[in-house]
DOKE-719831 format. One record per residue (C-alpha): residue number from 1; x, y, z. Coordinates in steps of 0.5 Angstrom, whole numbers. Example, Ala and Ser with C-alpha at 12.3 -4.5 7.8 and 13.67 -1.06 7.14 Angstrom:
2
[1,[25,-9,16]],
[2,[27,-2,14]],
END
This chain:
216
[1,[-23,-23,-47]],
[2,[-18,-19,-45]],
[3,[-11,-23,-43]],
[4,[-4,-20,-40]],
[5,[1,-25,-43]],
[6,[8,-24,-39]],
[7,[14,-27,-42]],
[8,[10,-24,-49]],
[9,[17,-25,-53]],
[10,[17,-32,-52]],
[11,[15,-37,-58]],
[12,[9,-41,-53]],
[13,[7,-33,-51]],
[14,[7,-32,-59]],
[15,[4,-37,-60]],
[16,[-1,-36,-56]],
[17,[-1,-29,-57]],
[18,[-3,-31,-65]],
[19,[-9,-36,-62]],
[20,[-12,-31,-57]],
[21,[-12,-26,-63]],
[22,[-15,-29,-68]],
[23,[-20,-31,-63]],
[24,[-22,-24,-63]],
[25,[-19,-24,-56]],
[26,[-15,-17,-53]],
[27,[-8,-19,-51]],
[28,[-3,-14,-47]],
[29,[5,-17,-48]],
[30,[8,-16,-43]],
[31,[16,-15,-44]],
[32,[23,-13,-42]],
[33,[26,-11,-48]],
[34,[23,-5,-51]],
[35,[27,-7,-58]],
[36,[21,-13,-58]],
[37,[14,-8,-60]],
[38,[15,-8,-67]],
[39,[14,-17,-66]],
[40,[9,-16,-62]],
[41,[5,-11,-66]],
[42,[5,-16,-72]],
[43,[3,-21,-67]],
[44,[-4,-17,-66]],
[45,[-2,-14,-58]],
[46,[-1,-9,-55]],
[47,[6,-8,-52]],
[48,[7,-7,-44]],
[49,[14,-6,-42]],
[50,[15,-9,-35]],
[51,[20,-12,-32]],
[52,[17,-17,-27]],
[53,[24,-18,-25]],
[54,[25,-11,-23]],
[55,[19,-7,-22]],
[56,[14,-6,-16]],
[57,[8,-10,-15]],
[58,[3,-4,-16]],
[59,[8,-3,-23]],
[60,[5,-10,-25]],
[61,[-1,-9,-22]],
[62,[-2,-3,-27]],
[63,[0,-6,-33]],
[64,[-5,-11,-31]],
[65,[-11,-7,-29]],
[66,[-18,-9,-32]],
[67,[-15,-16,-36]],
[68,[-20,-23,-35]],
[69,[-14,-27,-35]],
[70,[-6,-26,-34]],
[71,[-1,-32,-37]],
[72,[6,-33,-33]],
[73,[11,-35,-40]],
[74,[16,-31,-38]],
[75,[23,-34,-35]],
[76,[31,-33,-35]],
[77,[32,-37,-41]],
[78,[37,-42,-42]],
[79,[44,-40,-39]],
[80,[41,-36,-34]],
[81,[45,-38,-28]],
[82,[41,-40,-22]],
[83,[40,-33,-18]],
[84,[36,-31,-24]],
[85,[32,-37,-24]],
[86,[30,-35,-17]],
[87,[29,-28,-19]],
[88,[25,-29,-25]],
[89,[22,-36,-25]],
[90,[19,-35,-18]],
[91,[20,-27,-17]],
[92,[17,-25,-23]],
[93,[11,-30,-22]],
[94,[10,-29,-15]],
[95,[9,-23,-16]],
[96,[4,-23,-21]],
[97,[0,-27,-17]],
[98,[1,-21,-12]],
[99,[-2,-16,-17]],
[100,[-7,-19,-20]],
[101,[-10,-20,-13]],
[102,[-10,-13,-12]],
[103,[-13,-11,-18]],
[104,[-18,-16,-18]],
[105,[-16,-20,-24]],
[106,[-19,-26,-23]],
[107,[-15,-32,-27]],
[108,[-8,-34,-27]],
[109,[-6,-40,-32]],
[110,[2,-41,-30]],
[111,[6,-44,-35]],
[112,[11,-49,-31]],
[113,[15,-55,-32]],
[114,[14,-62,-31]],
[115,[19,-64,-25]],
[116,[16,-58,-20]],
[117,[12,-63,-17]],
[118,[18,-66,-14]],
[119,[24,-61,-15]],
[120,[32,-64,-13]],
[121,[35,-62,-8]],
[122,[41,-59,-11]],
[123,[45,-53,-12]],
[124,[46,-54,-20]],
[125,[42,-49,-25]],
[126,[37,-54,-27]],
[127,[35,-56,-20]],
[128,[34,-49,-18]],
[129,[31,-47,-23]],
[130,[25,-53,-22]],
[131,[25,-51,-14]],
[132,[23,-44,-18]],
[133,[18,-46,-21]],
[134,[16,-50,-15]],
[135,[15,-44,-11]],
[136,[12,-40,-15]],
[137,[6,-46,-17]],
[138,[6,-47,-10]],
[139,[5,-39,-9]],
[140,[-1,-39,-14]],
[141,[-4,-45,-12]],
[142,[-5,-42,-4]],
[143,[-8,-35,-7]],
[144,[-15,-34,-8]],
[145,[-14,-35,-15]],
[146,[-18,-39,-21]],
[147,[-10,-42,-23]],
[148,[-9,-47,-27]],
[149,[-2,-49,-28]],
[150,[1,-53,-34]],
[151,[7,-57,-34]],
[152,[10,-59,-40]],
[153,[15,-64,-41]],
[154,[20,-63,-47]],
[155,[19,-57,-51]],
[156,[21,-57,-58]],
[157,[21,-52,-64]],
[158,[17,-56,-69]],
[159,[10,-55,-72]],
[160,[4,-57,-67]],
[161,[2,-63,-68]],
[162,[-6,-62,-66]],
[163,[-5,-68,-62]],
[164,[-3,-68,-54]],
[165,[-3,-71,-48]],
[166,[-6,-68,-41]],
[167,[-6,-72,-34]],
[168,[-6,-70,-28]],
[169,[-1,-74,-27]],
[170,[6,-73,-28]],
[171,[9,-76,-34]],
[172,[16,-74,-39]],
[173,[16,-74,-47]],
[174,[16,-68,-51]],
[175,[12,-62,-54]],
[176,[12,-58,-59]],
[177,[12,-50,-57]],
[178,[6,-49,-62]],
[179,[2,-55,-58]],
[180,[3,-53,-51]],
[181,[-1,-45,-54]],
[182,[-6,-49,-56]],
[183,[-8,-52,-49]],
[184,[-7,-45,-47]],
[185,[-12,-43,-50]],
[186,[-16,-48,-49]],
[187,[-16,-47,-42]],
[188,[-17,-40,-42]],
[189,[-23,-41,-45]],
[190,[-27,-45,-41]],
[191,[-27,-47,-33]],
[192,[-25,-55,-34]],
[193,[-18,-54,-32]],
[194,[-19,-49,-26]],
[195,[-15,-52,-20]],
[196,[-12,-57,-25]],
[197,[-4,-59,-25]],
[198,[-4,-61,-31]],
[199,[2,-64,-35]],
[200,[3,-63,-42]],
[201,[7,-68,-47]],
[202,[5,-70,-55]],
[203,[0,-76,-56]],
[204,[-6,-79,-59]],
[205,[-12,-74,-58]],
[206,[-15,-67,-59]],
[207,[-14,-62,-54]],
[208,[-21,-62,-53]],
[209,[-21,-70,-51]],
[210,[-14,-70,-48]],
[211,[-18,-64,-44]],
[212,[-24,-69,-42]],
[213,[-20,-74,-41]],
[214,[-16,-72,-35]],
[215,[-20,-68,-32]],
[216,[-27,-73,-32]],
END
C-alpha cells in the first residue's frame, strides 16, 4: 500500500511510519517543518512538506495524489491555544478529507480522541479542542469515504504492550502511543473497521481479537 501520513513527525505517526515500512508498505510523511526530513528519512518515508493548516486544498491534493490510504495524525499539540485547535484539529483534517475526495483516495483513518462523541460546551482550550476533533470526525464520517475513526484515551510514552481494548463504545483508560500505531496498522490492512468508531485503551487481548471483538 501506498500511505499518506499527515502529522508525520509525531510519535504515533512514527510509530506507524516504522510498522507500515516494515511491512514493506510506502509511506509519504506529511510535515511542516522542513528541519523534521532527516527523522522521517530514518523512519523509511518519503517526506512531503505541507501545511494543512496553511496550504490550499489542491496543495494537499497533489501531496496525496496516487495513495490507498491518508492518516490524519496531525494536531496543534500541547500548548496550542484554542484558534490553533480550530485551524488545525479540524481545518487541517477537514481539508484532507476535501483532498483525497478530489483526487480519489479512497480510505481515511483519523486518529481522534475519546470525548469527541460528546464534546463540552465550553470556552477553554481542552473543550475546543474536543469541539475540534468532533467536527472534523463528523466532516469525515459525512463523505463518501471508507473512514475509520479511532479514539484513543490517555496517551503515554511507554513501550507497547502488544495488548489493547477496542469498543465501539466510549470508554476512558490509557495507552501507549506505540499500541494505538499497532491498531493503525491493523485497520489500514483490512476492511473490519471501515465505518467503525472505534475507541482505543490498553487492556487484555491482541489487536487482532480486540478487533473481532468490537466489531462481531
Amino acid at each position: 500500500m501506498d500511505i499518506a501520513i499527515a502529522g508525520a513527525h509525531g510519535a504515533i505517526a512514527r510509530h506507524l511510519t516504522r510498522l507500515l515500512v516494515a511491512r514493506g508498505d510506502t509511506v509519504r510523511g506529511l510535515i511542516r517543518n522542513p528541519g523534521h526530513v532527516d527523522d522521517l528519512l530514518a523512519d523509511g518515508a518519503r517526506p512531503v512538506v505541507c501545511d494543512l493548516e496553511s496550504a490550499l486544498t489542491p496543495t494537499v491534493a497533489e501531496a496525496i495524489a496516487g495513495a490507498d490510504a491518508v492518516v490524519f495524525a496531525a494536531g496543534a499539540g500541547p500548548g496550542s491555544t484554542a484558534e490553533r485547535k480550530l485551524t488545525m484539529d479540524r481545518d487541517g483534517a477537514l481539508r484532507l478529507v476535501e483532498a483525497a475526495q478530489l483526487v480519489g483516495v479512497p480510505r481515511y483513518v483519523m486518529v481522534s480522541a475519546v470525548g469527541a462523541e460528546a464534546p463540552p460546551e465550553g470556552e477553554e482550550v481542552f473543550d475546543v479542542y474536543l469541539q475540534a476533533k468532533a467536527a472534523a470526525d463528523e466532516g469525515l464520517m459525512r463523505s463518501a469515504l471508507a473512514w475509520t475513526v479511532l479514539r484513543p484515551g490517555r496517551l503515554t510514552d511507554e513501550p507497547a504492550t502488544g495488548r489493547v481494548r477496542l469498543d465501539v463504545e466510549p470508554h476512558r483508560g490509557e495507552v501507549t502511543r506505540e499500541d494505538v500505531a499497532g491498531v493503525l496498522d491493523l485497520v489500514l490492512h483490512g476492511q473490519r473497521a471501515v465505518g467503525r468508531v472505534l475507541y482505543v485503551n490498553g487492556g487484555e487481548q491482541d489487536p487482532e481479537a480486540a478487533l473481532d471483538a468490537a466489531v462481531r
